[in-house]
C-alpha positions, 0 to 999 in steps of 0.5 A, a space after each residue: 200253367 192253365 185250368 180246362 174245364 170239360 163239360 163230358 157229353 153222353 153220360 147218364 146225368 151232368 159231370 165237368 172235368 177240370 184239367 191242370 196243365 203244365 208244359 203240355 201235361 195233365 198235372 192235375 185232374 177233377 172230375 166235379 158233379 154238380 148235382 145231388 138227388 138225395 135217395 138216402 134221405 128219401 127213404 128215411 122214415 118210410 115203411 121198409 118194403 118201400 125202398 124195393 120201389 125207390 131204389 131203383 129209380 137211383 139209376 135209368 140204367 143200372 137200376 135192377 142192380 140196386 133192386 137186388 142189392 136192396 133185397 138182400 139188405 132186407 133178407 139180410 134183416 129178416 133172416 129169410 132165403 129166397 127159392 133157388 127159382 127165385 135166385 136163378 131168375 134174379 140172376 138172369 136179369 140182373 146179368 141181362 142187364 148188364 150185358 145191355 149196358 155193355 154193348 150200348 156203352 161200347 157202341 153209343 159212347 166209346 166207338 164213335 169217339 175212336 173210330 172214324 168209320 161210318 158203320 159206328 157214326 151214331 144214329 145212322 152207323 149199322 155197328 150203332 143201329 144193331 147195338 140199340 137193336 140187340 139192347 132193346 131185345 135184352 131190356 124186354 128180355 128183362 120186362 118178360 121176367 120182371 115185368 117192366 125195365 127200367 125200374 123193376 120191382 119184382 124181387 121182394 124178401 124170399 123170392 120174386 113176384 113173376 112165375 115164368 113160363 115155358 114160353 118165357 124160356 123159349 124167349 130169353 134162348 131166342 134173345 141170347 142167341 141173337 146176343 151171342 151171334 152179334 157177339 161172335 160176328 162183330 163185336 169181336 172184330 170190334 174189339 180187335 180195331 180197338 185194340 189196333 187204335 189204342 197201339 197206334 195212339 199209345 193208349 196201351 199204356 196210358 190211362 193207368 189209376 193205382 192197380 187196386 181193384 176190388 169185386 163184391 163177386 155175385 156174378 159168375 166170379 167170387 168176391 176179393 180184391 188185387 192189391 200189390 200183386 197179390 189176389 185176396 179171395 176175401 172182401 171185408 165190407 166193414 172196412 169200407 168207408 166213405 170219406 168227405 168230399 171236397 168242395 168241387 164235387 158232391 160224390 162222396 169218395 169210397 175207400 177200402 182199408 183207407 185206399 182207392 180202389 177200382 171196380 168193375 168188369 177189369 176187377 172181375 175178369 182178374 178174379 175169374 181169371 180170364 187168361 187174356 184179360 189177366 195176360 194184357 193186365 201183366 203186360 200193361 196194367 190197369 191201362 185205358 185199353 186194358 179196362 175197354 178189353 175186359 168190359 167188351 169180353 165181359 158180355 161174351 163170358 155173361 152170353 156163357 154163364 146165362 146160358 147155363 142158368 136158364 137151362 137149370 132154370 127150364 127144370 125149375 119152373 115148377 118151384 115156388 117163386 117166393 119163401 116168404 108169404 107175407 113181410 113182417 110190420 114190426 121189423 128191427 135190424 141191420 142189412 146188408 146187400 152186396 151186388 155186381 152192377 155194371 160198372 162195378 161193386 154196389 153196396 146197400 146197408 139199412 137199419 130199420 126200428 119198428 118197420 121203419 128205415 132209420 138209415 140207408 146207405 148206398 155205395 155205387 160204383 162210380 163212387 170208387 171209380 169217379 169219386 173225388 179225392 179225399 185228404 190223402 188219396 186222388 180218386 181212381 179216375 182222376 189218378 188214371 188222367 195224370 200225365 196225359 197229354 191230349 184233352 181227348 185222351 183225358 176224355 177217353 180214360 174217364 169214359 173208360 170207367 163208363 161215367 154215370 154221375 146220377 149214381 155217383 150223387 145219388 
C-alpha cells in the first residue's frame, strides 16, 4: 500500500490529488485544495448593490455566471422583472462564455494530455493556436455587449446597463460563424479521435462517479435531476445542503437530498435530451469519455440556441434595456439566483436588512463535482477515480470535470 500526492497543473487556481494504492489499484482518492479566499465573508455588511462587482471576481473564467446568479438573487428581493431585452442579452453572454470556456478546456488542457500529435502541442499546435484564436474573439464578443471580460458588471436589478446596437448584431453574427465553422471543421473531428483513444485505452468505461446528475436549467434546457434511472423535471433548491469539509481540504461538500450529485453539460445534455449524448450514456454511464462527449458537443448545441436568440434580440433592439429606474436603499429580504455556469449548476442566496447583505452564500459547481467527502458519502470526483489503475488516467478523470479550485473555495 503506498499514498501519491499530485500536484495537478494547468487549472484555475492550486489543487493536489492524493492517491491510495493497493495491488496496483486506486483504493482511495482525495482531491485537497489548499487555499481559501472568503468572498462570502467580503461581502458581509456592505451595501447590496455591491455584490453586482465582487462576485464576479470569485472566478477569471466563469465569473459572468455568478454576475447573473447574483442578479437574480437581488430581483428575487426586490421583486423586480428584467425587459425581455435585457434577458436576451444576458443570455447571449452568458452562453458566450461558456462556449469559450469549452473550446479553451478541450484544446489547452484535455488534448495535449491524450493526443501526441504536434496540431495539439501547446503553444505552437494549430488545433492550440486556433483555439485561443476563436476564444478570444468569444470574450471580446462578450466586452461588446457587456462592456469588459472578465469580470463584468453590467447586469443590474431589471435590466443591464448597455444598449447594443445594430452594428453590435452584426458582430456577434460574424463571431458565431467563426464558432460554428471551427465547430464544423475541426472540432468534430477532434472529438472523434477522442473518442477512438478513450476505446483504445478503455477509458469508455472507466471514470465512473455515482450516476446522479442534477441542472438548475437556465440555459437551453430546464431544470431536473437523473437519479436511479429515472429524469426528475424538478430541482427543489431547499433540499440542497453543504456539509463540513473534512480536514484535507477547505471545499465545503454539496449534497442533494443528502446524496452527491454531478453537474454540468453531462447533466444538461441528458436533460435536453441529446440522442447521442443520452445513447453513449446508456451504454457506458457517467464514464471519463462519456463526460468529454457532452461538454465538447455542448458548444455545437450553444452555436444553435445563440443563433436563435440573437436573431430575436435584432427586433429588440429598440426596447428599453432596464425595468428599474433606480434600486432602493432601504431593502429587507431573502434572494435566490440559480445559473447554468460552465462547469455546472451555481447557486447564490443573500439576506439582506436595512440595505445591508447579512449572509451570502455561494454554491459552485466544482463544489458538487470536486468537493471532498463528507461523513457518509466520498465526493463525485474523488468516487469516479476509484479502481483505476494508472496516475494518468486518475489525472484524466479529474480533468474531466474540467477542475477550477479558485471556485471550489471561493
Amino acid at each position: 500500500m503506498r499514498i501519491e500526492r499530485l500536484l495537478m497543473q494547468r487549472v484555475e487556481g492550486e489543487a493536489e490529488l492524493q492517491l491510495l494504492w493497493k495491488d496496483g489499484i486506486v483504493e482511495d482518492a482525495r482531491i485537497s485544495i489548499p487555499t481559501s479566499r472568503g468572498i462570502e465573508k467580503v461581502l458581509i455588511g456592505r451595501p447590496y448593490m455591491d455584490a453586482l462587482v465582487i462576485v464576479p471576481r470569485v472566478c477569471g473564467i466563469c465569473g459572468h455566471a455568478h454576475l447573473m446568479a447574483c442578479v437574480q438573487a437581488l430581483e428575487d428581493i426586490l421583486g423586480v422583472v428584467p425587459t425581455k431585452k435585457a434577458r436576451l442579452v444576458r443570455t447571449i453572454t452568458q452562453s458566450l462564455e461558456v462556449l469559450q470556456n469549452h473550446i479553451k478546456w478541450f484544446y489547452l488542457f484535455l488534448m495535449p494530455e491524450v493526443a501526441q500529435a504536434d496540431i495539439y502541442r501547446p503553444y505552437r499546435g494549430k488545433r492550440w493556436i486556433d483555439a485561443i484564436e476563436v476564444s478570444s474573439r468569444i470574450t471580446r464578443a462578450i466586452a461588446l455587449l457587456s462592456g469588459q471580460w472578465p469580470h463584468a458588471s453590467y447586469a443590474v436589478p431589471g435590466g443591464i446597463t448597455s444598449s447594443p446596437k445594430p452594428s453590435d448584431i452584426v458582430d456577434l453574427g460574424l463571431t458565431l460563424d467563426l464558432v460554428k465553422g471551427f465547430f464544423q471543421e475541426s472540432v468534430i473531428e477532434d472529438i472523434r479521435k477522442f473518442l477512438e483513444f478513450c476505446q483504445s485505452e478503455g477509458l469508455m468505461h472507466k471514470g465512473k462517479a455515482y450516476n446522479r446528475l442534477l441542472s438548475g436549467g437556465n440555459l437551453f434546457n430546464g431544470p431536473g435531476y437523473y437519479m436511479d434511472r429515472v429524469i426528475h423535471g424538478r430541482l427543489k433548491t431547499y433540499m440542497v445542503e453543504e456539509a463540513e469539509p473534512p480536514s484535507y481540504s477547505l471545499a465545503y461538500p454539496v449534497r442533494y437530498k443528502g446524496l452527491p450529485f454531478e453537474t454540468g453539460p453531462l447533466s444538461r445534455l441528458l436533460l435536453l435530451p441529446d440522442p447521442e449524448v443520452r445513447h453513449m450514456h446508456r451504454k457506458y454511464g457517467d464514464s471519463f469519455g462519456v463526460r468529454v462527449l457532452a461538454r465538447v458537443k455542448e458548444i455545437g448545441h450553444l452555436v444553435g440556441f445563440l443563433e436563435g436568440v440573437i436573431k430575436e434580440l435584432k427586433d429588440r433592439l429598440s426596447e428599453p434595456s432596464n425595468s428599474l429606474k433606480r434600486p432602493p436603499k432601504e431593502v429587507k429580504g431573502y434572494g435566490l439566483g440559480v445559473v447554468e455556469a460552465a462547469r455546472g449548476t451555481l447557486i447564490h442566496s443573500i439576506t439582506v436588512e436595512k440595505g445591508l447583505i447579512r449572509e451570502y452564500r455561494i454554491i459552485t459547481p466544482s463544489q458538487w463535482n470536486l468537493g471532498p467527502r463528507c461523513e457518509k458519502h466520498l465526493g463525485v470526483a474523488e468516487k469516479a477515480m476509484i479502481g483505476l489503475d494508472r496516475s494518468e488516467y486518475a489525472k484524466l478523470v479529474l480533468r474531466s470535470f474540467d477542475l477550477c479550485s479558485v471556485c471550489t473555495t471561493h
